[in-house]
PAZAPA-4460 file (N, C-alpha, C; in steps of 0.05 Angstrom, whole numbers, plus 32768, in hexadecimal, padded with zeros to 4 digits):
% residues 95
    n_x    n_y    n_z   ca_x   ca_y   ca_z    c_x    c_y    c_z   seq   type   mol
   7E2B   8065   7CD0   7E2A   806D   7CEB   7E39   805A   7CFD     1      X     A
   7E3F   8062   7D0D   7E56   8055   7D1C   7E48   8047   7D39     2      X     A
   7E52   8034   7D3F   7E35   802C   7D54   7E4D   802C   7D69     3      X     A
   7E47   8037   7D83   7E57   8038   7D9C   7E5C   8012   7DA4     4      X     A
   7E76   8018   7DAA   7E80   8000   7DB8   7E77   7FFE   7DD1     5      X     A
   7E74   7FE4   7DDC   7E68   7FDB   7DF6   7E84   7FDE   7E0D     6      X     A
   7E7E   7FE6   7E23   7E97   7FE7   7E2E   7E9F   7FC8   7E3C     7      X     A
   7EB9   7FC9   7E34   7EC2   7FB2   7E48   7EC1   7FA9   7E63     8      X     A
   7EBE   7F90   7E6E   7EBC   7F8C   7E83   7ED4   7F8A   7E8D     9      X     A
   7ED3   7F9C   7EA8   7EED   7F98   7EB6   7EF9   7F7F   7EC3    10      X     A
   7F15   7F76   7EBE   7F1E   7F5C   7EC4   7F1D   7F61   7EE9    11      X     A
   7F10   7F44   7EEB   7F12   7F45   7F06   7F28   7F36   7F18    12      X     A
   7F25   7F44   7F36   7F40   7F41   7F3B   7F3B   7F27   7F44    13      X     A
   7F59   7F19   7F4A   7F56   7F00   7F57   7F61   7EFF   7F6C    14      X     A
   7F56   7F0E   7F8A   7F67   7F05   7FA9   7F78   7EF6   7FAC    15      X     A
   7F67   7ED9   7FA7   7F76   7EC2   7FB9   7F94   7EB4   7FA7    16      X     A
   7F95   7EC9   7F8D   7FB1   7EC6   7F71   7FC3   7EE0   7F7C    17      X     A
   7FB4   7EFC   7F86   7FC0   7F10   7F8C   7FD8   7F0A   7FAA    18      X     A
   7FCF   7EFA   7FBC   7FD2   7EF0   7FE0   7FE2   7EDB   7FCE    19      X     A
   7FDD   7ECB   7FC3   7FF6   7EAE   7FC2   8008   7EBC   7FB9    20      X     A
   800C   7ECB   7F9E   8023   7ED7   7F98   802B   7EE9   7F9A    21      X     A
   8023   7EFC   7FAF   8031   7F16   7FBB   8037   7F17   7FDE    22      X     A
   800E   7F19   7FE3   8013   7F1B   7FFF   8016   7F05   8019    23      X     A
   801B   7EF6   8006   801E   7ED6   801D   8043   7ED9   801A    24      X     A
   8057   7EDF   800E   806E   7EDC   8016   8077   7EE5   802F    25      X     A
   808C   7ED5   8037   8099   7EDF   804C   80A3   7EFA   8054    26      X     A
   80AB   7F0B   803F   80B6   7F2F   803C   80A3   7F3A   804A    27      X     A
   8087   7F31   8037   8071   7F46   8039   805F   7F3F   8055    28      X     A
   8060   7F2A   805E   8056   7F29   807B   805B   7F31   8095    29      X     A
   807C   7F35   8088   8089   7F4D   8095   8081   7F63   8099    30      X     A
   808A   7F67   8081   807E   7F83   807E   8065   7F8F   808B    31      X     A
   805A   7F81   808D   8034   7F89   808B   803B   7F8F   80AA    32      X     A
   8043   7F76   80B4   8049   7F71   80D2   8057   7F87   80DF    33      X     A
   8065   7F97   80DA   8076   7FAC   80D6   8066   7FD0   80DD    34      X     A
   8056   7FC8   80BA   8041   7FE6   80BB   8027   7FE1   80D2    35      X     A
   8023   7FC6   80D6   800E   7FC6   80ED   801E   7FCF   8105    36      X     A
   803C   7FCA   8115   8045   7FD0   811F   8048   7FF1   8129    37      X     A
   804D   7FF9   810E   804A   8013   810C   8037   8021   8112    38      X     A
   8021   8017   810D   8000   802D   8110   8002   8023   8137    39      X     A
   8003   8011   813B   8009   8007   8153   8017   8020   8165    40      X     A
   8031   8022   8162   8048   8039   8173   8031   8051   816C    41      X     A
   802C   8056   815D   8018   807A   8159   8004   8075   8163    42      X     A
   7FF0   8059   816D   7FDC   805A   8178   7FE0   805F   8195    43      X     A
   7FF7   805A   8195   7FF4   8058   81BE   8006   8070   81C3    44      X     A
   800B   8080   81B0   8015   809F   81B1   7FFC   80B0   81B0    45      X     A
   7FEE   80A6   81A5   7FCC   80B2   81A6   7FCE   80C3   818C    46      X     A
   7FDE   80B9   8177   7FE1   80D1   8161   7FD3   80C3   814D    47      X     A
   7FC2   80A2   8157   7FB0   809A   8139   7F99   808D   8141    48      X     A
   7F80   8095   813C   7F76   8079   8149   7F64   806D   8132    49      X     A
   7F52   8058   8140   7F48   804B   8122   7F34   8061   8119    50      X     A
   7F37   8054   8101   7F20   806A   80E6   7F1F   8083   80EC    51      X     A
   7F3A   8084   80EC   7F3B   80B2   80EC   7F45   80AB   80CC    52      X     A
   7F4F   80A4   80B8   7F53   80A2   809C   7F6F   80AE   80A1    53      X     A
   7F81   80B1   80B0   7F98   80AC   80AF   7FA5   8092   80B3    54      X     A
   7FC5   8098   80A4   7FD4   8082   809B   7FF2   8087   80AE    55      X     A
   7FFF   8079   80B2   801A   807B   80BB   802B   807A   80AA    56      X     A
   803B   8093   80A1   804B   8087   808C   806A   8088   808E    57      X     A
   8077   8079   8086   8092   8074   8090   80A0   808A   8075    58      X     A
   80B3   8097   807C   80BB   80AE   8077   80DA   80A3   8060    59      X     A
   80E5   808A   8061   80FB   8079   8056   80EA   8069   803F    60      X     A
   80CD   806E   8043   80C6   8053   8031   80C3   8038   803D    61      X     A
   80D9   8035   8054   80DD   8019   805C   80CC   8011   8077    62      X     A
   80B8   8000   806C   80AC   7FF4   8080   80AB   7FF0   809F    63      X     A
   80C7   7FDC   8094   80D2   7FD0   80B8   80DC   7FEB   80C8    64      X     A
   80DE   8003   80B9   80F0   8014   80D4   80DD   8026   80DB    65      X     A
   80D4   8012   80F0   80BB   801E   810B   80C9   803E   8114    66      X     A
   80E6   8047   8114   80F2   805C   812B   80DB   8074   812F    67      X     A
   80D6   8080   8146   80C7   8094   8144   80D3   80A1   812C    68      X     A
   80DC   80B1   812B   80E8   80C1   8117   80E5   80B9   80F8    69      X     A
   80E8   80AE   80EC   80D5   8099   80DA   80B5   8097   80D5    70      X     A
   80AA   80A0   80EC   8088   80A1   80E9   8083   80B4   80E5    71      X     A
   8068   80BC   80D7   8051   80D2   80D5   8040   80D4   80D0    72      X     A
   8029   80DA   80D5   8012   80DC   80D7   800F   80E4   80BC    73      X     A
   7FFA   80DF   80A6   7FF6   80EF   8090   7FCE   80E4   808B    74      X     A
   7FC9   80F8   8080   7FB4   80F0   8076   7FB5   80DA   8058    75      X     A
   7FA1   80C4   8063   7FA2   80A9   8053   7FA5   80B3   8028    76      X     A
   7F9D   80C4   8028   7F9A   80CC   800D   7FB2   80D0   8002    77      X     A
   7FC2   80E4   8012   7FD9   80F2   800B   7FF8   80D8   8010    78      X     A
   7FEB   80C8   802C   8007   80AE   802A   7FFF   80A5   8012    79      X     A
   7FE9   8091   8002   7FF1   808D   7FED   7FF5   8099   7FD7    80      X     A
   7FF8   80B3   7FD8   800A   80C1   7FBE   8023   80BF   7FC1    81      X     A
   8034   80C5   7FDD   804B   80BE   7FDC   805D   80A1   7FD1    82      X     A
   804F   808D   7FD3   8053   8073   7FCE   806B   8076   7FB1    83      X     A
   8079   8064   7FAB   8085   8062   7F99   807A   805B   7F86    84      X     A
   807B   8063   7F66   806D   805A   7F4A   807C   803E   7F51    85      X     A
   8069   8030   7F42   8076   8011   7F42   8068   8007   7F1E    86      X     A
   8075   7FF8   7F19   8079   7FF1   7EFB   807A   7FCF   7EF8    87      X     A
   805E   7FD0   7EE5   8061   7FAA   7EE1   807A   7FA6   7EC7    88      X     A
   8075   7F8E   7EC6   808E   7F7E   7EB5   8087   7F88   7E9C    89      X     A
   806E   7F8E   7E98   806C   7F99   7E7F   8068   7FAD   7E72    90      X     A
   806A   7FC1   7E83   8068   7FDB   7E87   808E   7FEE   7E80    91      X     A
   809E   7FDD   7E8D   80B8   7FDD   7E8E   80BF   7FDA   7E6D    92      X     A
   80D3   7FEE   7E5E   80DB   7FF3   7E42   80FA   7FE5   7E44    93      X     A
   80F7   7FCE   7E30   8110   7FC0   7E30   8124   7FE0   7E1B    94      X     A
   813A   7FDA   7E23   8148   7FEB   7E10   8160   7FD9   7DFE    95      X     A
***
C-alpha cells in the first residue's frame, strides 16, 4: 500500500532580497514613479478613484508614456492578463 506523500512547504518569499535586487534600481523607481503618475492624470479626470479595483493601463506597454491617448481604464483583473509572459533564466531553452 502506498502511503500518501506529505505536501511540501511552500518556499517563502524574501521582500527585503526581492526590493534590493529588483525594486530599489534606478529604472524601476522610475517606472513605479511614472504608473503612480498615471493613476494620478485619470484621477483628476474623475475616470479612477481609490478602491474601485480598477487599473490604468498603458496601451504601448511602456510605463513612462503618461499621453492621454496611451491610458485606459480597465478592470484590475483583465490589466494583468494583458501583461507580457516573462521568463526566468531557467525557464529559457538554450539551443
Amino acid at each position: 500500500m502506498l502511503t500518501p506523500k506529505k505536501p511540501t512547504a511552500a518556499k517563502k518569499r524574501n521582500y527585503r532580497k526581492e526590493y534590493d535586487d529588483y525594486h530599489a534600481k534606478p529604472a524601476q523607481k522610475t517606472n513605479r514613479a511614472a504608473r503612480n503618475a498615471a493613476r494620478a492624470i485619470m484621477a483628476s479626470k474623475g475616470k479612477v478613484t481609490k478602491r474601485d479595483g480598477k487599473d490604468v493601463h498603458h496601451k504601448d506597454m511602456n510605463p513612462r508614456n503618461n499621453s492621454p491617448k496611451n491610458l485606459q481604464v480597465t478592470s484590475a483583473s483583465s490589466n494583468r492578463k494583458k501583461q507580457p509572459k516573462r521568463f526566468s533564466k531557467r525557464s529559457v531553452k538554450k539551443v
